[in-house]
N, C-alpha and C positions, 0 to 999 in steps of 0.2 A: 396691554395696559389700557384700563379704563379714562377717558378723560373727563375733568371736572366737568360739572354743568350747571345747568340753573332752569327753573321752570317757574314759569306766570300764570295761575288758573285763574279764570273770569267766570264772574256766574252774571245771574239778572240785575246784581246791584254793583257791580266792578271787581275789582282784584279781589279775590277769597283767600288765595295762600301764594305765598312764593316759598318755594325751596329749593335749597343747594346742593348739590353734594359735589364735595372737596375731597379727591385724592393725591393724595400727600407723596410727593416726589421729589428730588432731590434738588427740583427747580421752584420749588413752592417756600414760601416768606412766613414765616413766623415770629410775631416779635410782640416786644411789651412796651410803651410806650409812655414816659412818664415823664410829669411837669410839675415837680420841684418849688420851681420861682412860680408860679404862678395857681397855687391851689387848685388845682384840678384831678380829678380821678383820673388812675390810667387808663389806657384803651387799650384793647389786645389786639392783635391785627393778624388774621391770616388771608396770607392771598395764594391764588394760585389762576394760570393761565388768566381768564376773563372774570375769575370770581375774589370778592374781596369780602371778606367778612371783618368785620370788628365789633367789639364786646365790649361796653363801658355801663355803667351806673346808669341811671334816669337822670339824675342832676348831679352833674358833671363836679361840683360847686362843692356838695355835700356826700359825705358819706355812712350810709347808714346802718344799722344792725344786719338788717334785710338783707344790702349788697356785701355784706362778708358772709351771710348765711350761703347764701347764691355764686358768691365765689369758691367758696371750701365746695359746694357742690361741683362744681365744675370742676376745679382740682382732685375730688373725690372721683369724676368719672373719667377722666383724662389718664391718672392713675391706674385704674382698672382697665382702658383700654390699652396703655402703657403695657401690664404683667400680660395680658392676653396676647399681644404681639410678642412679646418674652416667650412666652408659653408656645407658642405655634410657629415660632424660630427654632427655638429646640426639640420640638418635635421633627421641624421640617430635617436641620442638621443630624438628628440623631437615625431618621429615615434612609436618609444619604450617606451614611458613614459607611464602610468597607464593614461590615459585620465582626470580621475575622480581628480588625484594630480596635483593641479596648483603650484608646487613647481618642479615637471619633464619637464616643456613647458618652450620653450626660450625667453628670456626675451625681 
């Protein structure tokens, strides 16, 4: 199993890019986070081992075209990578079945 990480690149004029990458385990935090009484956009929150990501609007305050275009996006790709794991689960299960049992091959 691979573990989450995170990386810092510096160039001549300070930080260039950070990036994460989150593998998703059964020890890893997922969750939505929303405040009702007090008007504020939700926050999405994944964390896992050292890494925490969270996803919310520019302004917290307000919600705008943009961040529901932005969101359906993300839903839109969360989705696909949702049926791909579907997809490569029953391949893996259908790989593994006993050949001879038509009751382990996918339907």
């Amino acid at each position: 199993m691979t573990a989450s990480s995170a990386q810092v690149r510096f160039g001549p004029a300070g930080v260039t890019q950070v990036a994460s990458f989150v593998h998703l385990t059964g020890h890893s935090y997922i969750g939505c986070y929303t405040y009702p009484d007090e008007g504020m956009a939700p926050v999405l929150a994944i964390k896992d081992q050292h890494i925490d990501v969270s996803i919310t609007v520019a302004d917290r305050s307000q919600v705008t075209g943009e961040d529901l275009l932005m969101a359906r996006v993300l839903a839109e790709a969360v989705a696909e990578y949702v049926a791909e794991l579907e997809r490569r689960a029953a391949v893996t299960r259908e790989g593994t079945a006993d050949p001879g049992n038509a009751a382990g091959r996918a339907a």
